[in-house]
N, C-alpha and C positions, 0 to 999 in steps of 0.2 A: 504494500500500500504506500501510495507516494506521499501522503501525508505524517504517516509515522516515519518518515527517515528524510524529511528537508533538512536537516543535519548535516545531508551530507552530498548537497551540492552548494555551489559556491555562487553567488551570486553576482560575481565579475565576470564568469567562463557562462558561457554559450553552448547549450544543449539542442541536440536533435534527438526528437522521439519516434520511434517506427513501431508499425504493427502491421499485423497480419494487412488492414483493411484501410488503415490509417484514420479512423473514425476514433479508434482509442487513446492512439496515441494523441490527436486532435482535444479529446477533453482533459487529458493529462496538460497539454500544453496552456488550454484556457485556465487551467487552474495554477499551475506554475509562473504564468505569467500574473495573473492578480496576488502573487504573492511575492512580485518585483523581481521573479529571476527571467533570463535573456534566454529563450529557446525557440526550436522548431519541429513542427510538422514535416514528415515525410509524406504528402501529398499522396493518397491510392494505397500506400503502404507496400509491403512486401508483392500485393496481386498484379501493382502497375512496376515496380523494379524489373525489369530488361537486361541488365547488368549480371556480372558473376556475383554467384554466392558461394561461398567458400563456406562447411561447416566441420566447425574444431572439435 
């Protein structure tokens, strides 16, 4: 839950959020951002990425 752990982002650095659909990461970012930190939406999410994925 992103609201038990604002801890532990900074609020000088610049975050991007991504999900599956990008609709979630989208209300993570409204809610990050009303709480003064610098972030972004990954726009479609993971379904609109076209790009390599690499998983570790």
């Amino acid at each position: 839950m992103i609201s038990a752990n604002l801890d532990y982002f900074d609020k000088e650095k610049e975050y991007i959020f991504i999900c599956r659909s990008g609709r979630r990461s989208e209300n993570v970012c409204h809610y990050l951002q009303e709480q003064g930190y610098k972030v972004a939406n990954m726009v479609g999410g993971m379904l609109e990425w076209d790009g390599e994925v690499i998983v570790k």
